[in-house]
C-alpha angles and dihedrals in degrees: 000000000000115000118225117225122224119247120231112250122235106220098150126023100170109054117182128256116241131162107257104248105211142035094251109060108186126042131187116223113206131158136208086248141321132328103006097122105284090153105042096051076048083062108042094045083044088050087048106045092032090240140171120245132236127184106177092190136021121191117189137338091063086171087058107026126167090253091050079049093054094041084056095039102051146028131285100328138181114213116186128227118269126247092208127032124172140166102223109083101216144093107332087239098050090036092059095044091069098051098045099246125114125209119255108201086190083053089077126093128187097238108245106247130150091216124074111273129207121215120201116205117209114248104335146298102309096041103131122244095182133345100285099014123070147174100286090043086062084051085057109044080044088052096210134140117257134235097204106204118215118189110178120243129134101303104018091122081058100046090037100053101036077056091052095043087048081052096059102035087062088044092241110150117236112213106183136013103214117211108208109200138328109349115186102241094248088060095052097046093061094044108043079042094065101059130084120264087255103061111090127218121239117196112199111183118219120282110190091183116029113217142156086258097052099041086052091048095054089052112063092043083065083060084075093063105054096226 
C-alpha cells in the first residue's frame, strides 16, 4: 500500500521583515523528554531575539497548536507553516500511521526568513518519526545547533545527561542548556557539569500562565544576561 504524504499548510505568506538580531540565525529546540516547557522557552528565546517561529510537526490539539500558542504568547510573530500536521496527539510516527501518511524526513525545509528562526522539535531527541528516523535525526539533516531544555523532576540527571551525550555522539553542537524553573543546587551542578565550556546556560524562571505579559517579562530578564 502507497503511503500519501502530508502537504505543508500555508497559514502566513507576508512575513515581516526584521534585522536579525544576532550572529546565529537558526536554533534547534529540543527537550530531555515531554512536557518540560519546550514552547514556552520557544517563546521566550523567540520574544528575545525577535525571531520567526518553525514547528515541523505537530501532533494533536490543531485548534490550539504550539504555533497558535507562540502567536498569543509573543509579539508580533511569524510562525511558519508545518510540514506535518495530524489529529492524533502521540508519537509523529504513530500519529502519521492513522492517518496513512509516512514521514519524509527529506520532506522538511528550513522557511526562508532574514530574521533568526527558532525551530521546536516535538518530545525529545529519540521520538520516532518514523520507524527507523527519529527527532535527532531531523536536527541533523537540518544541521542546526540545539537549545536542549531541562525541567527537574526525579530522573532528569539521567534524562539530561543520556540527551547531551546523544548530542555529542551525532556532533551537533549544543548551544545552550536551558534551566526551566527552580533546580536544587545538587541537580544543577551535575548537569550543568556535564556539558562542554562552550555551551551557555539559559534560567528561565517558572512561568505557571503563560501570557503576553509573562513571556515579555522573561525576556527581558534574559537581556541581563547578554546571550
Amino acid at each position: 500500500m502507497n503511503k500519501k504524504k502530508a502537504k505543508p499548510e500555508t497559514r502566513i505568506t507576508h512575513p515581516v521583515t526584521r534585522t536579525p538580531q544576532h550572529p546565529m540565525n537558526k536554533l534547534f529546540i529540543t527537550g530531555i523528554g515531554t512536557e518540560v516547557g519546550k514552547t514556552i522557552c520557544s517563546a521566550v528565546l523567540t520574544q528575545y531575539f525577535k525571531a520567526d517561529y518553525w514547528k515541523p510537526v505537530q501532533s494533536g490539539d490543531l485548534e490550539y497548536s504550539d504555533s497558535y500558542k507562540i502567536e498569543s504568547w509573543t509579539d508580533d510573530t511569524v510562525c511558519h507553516p508545518e510540514t506535518y500536521r495530524f489529529k492524533l496527539a502521540a508519537s509523529p510516527h504513530q500519529s502519521a500511521r492513522e492517518e496513512d501518511v509516512q514521514i519524509d524526513i527529506n520532506h522538511f525545509q528550513i522557511p526562508q526568513t532574514d530574521n533568526m528562526l527558532i525551530v521546536e522539535g516535538a518530545g525529545g531527541l529519540m521520538v520516532p518519526l518514523s520507524d527507523d528516523t527519529f527527532m535527532i535525526d531531523l536536527i541533523e539533516k537540518l544541521e542546526l545547533p540545539t537549545a536542549l531544555v531541562v525541567r527537574n523532576y526525579l530522573g532528569c540527571i539521567n534524562h539530561s545527561l543520556l540527551s547531551i551525550m546523544a548530542l555529542e555522539q551525532k556532533e551537533i553542537k549544543l548551544e545552550y542548556l536551558i534551566l526551566n524553573g527552580t533546580f536544587p543546587p545538587d541537580t544543577e551542578r551535575v548537569i550543568s557539569g556535564y556539558i562542554k565550556k562552550e555551551t551557555r546556560i539559559i534560567r528561565i524562571p517558572e512561568i505557571d500562565q503563560p501570557t503576553k505579559d509573562s513571556i515579555r517579562n522573561a525576556a527581558e530578564q534574559l537581556k541581563k544576561t547578554n546571550l
